[in-house]
N, C-alpha and C positions, 0 to 999 in steps of 0.2 A: 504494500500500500504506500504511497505517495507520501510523503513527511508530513503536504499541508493537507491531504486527507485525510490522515490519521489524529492530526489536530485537530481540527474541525470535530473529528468522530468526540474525541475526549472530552473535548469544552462540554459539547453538548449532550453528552454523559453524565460529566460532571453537573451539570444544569438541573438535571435532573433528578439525580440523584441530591444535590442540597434542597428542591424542593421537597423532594419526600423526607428529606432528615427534620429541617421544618417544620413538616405537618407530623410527621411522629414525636418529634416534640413537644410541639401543643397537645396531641392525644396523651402522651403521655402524663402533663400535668394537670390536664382534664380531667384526668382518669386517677389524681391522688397516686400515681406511680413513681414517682420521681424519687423516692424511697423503696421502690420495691426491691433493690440490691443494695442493700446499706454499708457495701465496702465498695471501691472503685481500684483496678480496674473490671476487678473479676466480681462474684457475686455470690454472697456468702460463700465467702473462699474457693468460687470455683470458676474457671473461663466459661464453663456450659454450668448452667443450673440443673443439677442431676434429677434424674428421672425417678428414681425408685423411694420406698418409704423409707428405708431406711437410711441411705444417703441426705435423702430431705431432713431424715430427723439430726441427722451429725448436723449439718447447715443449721440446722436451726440451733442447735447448743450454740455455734459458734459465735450468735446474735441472741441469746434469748430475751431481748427487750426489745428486739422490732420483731412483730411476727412476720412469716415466714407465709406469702400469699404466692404462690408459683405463675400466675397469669401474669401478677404486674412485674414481679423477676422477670419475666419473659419478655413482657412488652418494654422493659426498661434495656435488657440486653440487646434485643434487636434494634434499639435505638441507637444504642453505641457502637454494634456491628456495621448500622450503616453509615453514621458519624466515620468508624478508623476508617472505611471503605474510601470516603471522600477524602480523607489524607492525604491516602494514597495517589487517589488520582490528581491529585492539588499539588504532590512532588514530581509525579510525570510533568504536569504542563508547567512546574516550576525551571523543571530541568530540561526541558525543549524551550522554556525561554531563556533563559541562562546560554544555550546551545546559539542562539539568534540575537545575542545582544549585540552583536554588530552591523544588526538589520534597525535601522531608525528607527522603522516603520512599524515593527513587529513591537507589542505592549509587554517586553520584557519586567519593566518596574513592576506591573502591575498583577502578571502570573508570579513573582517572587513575594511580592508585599501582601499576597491571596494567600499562600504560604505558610507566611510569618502571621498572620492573621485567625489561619485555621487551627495554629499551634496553640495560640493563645485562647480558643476558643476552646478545645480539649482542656486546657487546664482552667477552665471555668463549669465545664462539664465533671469534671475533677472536685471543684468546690462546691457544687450544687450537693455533691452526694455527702460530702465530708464533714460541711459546714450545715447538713441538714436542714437545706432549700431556704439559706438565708436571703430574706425575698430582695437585696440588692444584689446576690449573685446570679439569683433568679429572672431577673431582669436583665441584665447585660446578658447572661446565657441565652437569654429571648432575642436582642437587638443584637449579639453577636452572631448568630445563626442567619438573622433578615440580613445582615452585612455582607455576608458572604455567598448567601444567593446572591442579593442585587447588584456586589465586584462582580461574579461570577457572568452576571446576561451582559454587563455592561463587557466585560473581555471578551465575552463571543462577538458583541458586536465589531468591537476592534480588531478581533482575528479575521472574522467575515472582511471584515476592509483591508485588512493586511491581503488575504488572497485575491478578493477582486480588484488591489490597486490597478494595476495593467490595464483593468477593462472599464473603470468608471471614472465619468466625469463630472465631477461635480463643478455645478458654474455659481453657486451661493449659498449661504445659511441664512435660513429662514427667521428672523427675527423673534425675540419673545422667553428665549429659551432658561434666561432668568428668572421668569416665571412657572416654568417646570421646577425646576433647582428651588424655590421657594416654598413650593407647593411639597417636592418628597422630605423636606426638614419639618415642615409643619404634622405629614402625615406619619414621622418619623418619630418625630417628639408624643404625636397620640399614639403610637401605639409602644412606645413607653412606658406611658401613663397605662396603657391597658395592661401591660407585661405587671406594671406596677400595682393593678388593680389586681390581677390574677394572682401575687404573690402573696398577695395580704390578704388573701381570700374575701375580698371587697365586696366582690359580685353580688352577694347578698344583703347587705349594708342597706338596701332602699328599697320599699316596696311599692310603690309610687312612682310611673314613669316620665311623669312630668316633677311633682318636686321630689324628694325620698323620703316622705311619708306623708300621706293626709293628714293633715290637723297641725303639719308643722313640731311634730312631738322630738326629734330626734334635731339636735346642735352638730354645729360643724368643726369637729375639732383638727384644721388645718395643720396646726404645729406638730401634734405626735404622728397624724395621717405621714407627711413630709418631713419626718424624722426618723433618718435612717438606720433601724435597729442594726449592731454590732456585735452585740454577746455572741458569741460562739460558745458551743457547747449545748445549747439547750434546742429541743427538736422543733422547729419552725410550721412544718404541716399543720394546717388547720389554721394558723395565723394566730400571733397574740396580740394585735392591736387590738381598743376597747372600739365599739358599734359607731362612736361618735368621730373616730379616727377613721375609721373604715367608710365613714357615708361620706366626708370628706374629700377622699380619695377619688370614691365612686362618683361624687358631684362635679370634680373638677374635670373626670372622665369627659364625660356627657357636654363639659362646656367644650372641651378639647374637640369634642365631634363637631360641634357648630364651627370653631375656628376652621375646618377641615374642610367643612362646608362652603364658608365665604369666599376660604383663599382660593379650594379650586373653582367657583364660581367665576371669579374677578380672573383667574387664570385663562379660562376660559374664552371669556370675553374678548381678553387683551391679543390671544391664539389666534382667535375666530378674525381679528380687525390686523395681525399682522400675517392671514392668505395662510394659517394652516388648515389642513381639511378638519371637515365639520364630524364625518363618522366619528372616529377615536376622541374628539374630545367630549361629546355626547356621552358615548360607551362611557367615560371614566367617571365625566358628573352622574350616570346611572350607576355606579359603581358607588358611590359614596352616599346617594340616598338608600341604596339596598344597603351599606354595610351600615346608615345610623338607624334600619327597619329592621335588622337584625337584635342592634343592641336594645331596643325598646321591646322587642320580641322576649331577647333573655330578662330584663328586669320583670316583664308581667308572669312570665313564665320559669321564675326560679333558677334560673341558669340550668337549663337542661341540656344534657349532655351530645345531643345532635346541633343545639343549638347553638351551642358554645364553640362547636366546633367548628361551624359554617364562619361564623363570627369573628374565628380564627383564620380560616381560610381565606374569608374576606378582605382582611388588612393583607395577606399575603400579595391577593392575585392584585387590588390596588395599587400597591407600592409597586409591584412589578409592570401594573399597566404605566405608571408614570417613569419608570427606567426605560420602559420600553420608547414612550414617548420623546423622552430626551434625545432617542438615538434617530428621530427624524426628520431631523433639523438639515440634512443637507439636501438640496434641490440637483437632480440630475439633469440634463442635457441630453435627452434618450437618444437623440439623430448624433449628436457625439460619440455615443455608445456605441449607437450602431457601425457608424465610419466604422470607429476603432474594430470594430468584431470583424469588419470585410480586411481589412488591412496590418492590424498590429499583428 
C-alpha cells in the first residue's frame, strides 16, 4: 500500500476509533462504572477480569471495600482496551510524521503534539481510577478525550490537503471563520460545565425545567458548586456536594446552553452574510436546539439512562459538526482543478 494511503487509512481509523473511546466513556460514567476496576492498569489484579467463581472471589479479597460487579469491570476494561488501542495508532501516525518532517506541508507538529497529548490523557484515565473519580479529574478526563477526537478530524483534514496538494486550487478563504473559532470555545467551555455537572452528580439537583424547583424552595450555593474539591482518598461516586451546590452547578449549566444558543445564532448570521452555504449552518443551529431539547428532556425525566446518553452524544457530534465546519473555509477554482487533472 502507498505511504499516503496507508495514512489516510490510519487517520481515519484513528477517527474512529476516538469517537467510540468517547462515547464509551460517557456510557461508562453513565453507567456509575468508572469504578468498576478499582486498581489501574489491570482490574482487581488482573489484565482480563476472570471468568470463574472462584477467581472472582480471590478478586474480590483483593478489594473487599469496593464490590466486585463483573459487567461494569467489563465495560470499564473495554474502555481502556480501546483507549491503549488508540495509542497505539496515535504512535504510528506520530512516527510517519516525524518520518515527513521535512515535508512543510505535511502536519508533523501536530501528529506529535496528538501524541504527547494522548499520553497525558492515559494518565488522567490513571487518576480517575486512583483518585476515585475526583470530579476535577473527571472533567478534564471528559475535555481530554473531546480534545483528541476534535486534533484528530482537524489532522485528517490536513493530511486530506497534504495529499491533494498537486491537485487543488484554492483561489480564497471565505471570510467569518472567527466566528467558528468562537463559537467551538463557547460550546467547549459548556460542555465542561456539563463534564462538571456529570461529576458532581448535579443532574438531579432541579426538578423544574424552567427554574430548579417550583416555589423557589432550593438556594444557589455558587461558591462550594465552583469549588474544586481536592481530598484524595475518600470515594467521590455519588458526589459529596450539598443539593444547594449541586442546583448551582446544574443552573449555570442550562445558562451555558443559552450562551450556546446566541453565539451560534449570531454565528450564523454573520456565515450566512459572508457567502457561506446555508445547508451546514442550518444543520448545526438544529443541532443545538435538539441538544438544549435533550437537556430539558433529562431534567423532566430524571436523567435517564438513554437519555443521558443521547445528551452525550449530542455535544459530541456538535462540536464535531463545528471542527468540521472550520475546515470549509477554502473556496476552490473547480475549472482550475480540472486544467490541472488534464495536464499536471
Amino acid at each position: 500500500m502507498p505511504r499516503r494511503s496507508l495514512t489516510v487509512l490510519l487517520i481515519n481509523v484513528a477517527v474512529v476509533l476516538a469517537l467510540l473511546v468517547v462515547m464509551l466513556g460517557g456510557w461508562t460514567r453513565i453507567n456509575d462504572a468508572g469504578l468498576g476496576c478499582p486498581d489501574w492498569p489491570g482490574c482487581y489484579g488482573h489484565i482480563v477480569l476472570p471468568g470463574s467463581e472462584q477467581a472472582l472471589a480471590e478478586a474480590q479479597a483483593l478489594y473487599p471495600d469496593q464490590p466486585l460487579l463483573a459487567a461494569k469491570g467489563w465495560l470499564e476494561m473495554v474502555h481502556r482496551y480501546a483507549a491503549s488501542s488508540l495509542g497505539l495508532l496515535m504512535l504510528a501516525l506520530a512516527w510517519l510524521g516525524w518520518k515527513r518532517r521535512r515535508d512543510g506541508r505535511y502536519p508533523t507538529r501536530l501528529s506529535i503534539a496528538l501524541l504527547c497529548l494522548v499520553c497525558l490523557q492515559g494518565a488522567f484515565g490513571m487518576w480517575t481510577v486512583t483518585l476515585k473519580l475526583l470530579p476535577l479529574v473527571v472533567t478534564l478526563h471528559l475535555l481530554g478525550g473531546l480534545a483528541i477526537l476534535s486534533f484528530l478530524v482537524l489532522l485528517r483534514f490536513r493530511i486530506l490537503r497534504w495529499q491533494q496538494a498537486a491537485r487543488l486550487a484554492p483561489v480564497h478563504q471565505r471570510q467569518g471563520k472567527g466566528w467558528i473559532t468562537l463559537a467551538t470555545l463557547v460550546l467547549f467551555g459548556q460542555i465542561a460545565l456539563g463534564g462538571w455537572t456529570s461529576a458532581n452528580y448535579a443532574g438531579w439537583a432541579c426538578t423544574d425545567w424552567l427554574q430548579c424547583e417550583r416555589g423557589g424552595g432550593v438556594s444557589l450555593d455558587f461558591a462550594t458548586g465552583f469549588t474544586p474539591a481536592l481530598e484524595t482518598g475518600p470515594n467521590y461516586q455519588g458526589g459529596h456536594m450539598p443539593r444547594d451546590a449541586r442546583a448551582a452547578v446544574q443552573m449555570t449549566h442550562r445558562a451555558g446552553a443559552v450562551l450556546v444558543l446566541l453565539v451560534v445564532g449570531v454565528m450564523t448570521w454573520r456565515l450566512r452574510k459572508a457567502g457561506w452555504p446555508r445547508a451546514p449552518l442550518i444543520t448545526i443551529g438544529l443541532l443545538v436546539v435538539l441538544q438544549i431539547a435533550l437537556g430539558i428532556a433529562n431534567i423532566i425525566y430524571a436523567v435517564p439512562i438513554p437519555l443521558a446518553m443521547a445528551h452525550h452524544g449530542g455535544a459530541v457530534v456538535l462540536l464535531l459538526s463545528l471542527v468540521w465546519l472550520s475546515q470549509q473555509d477554502l473556496v476552490v477554482d473547480k475549472e482550475a482543478v480540472y486544467a490541472c487533472a488534464q495536464s499536471c
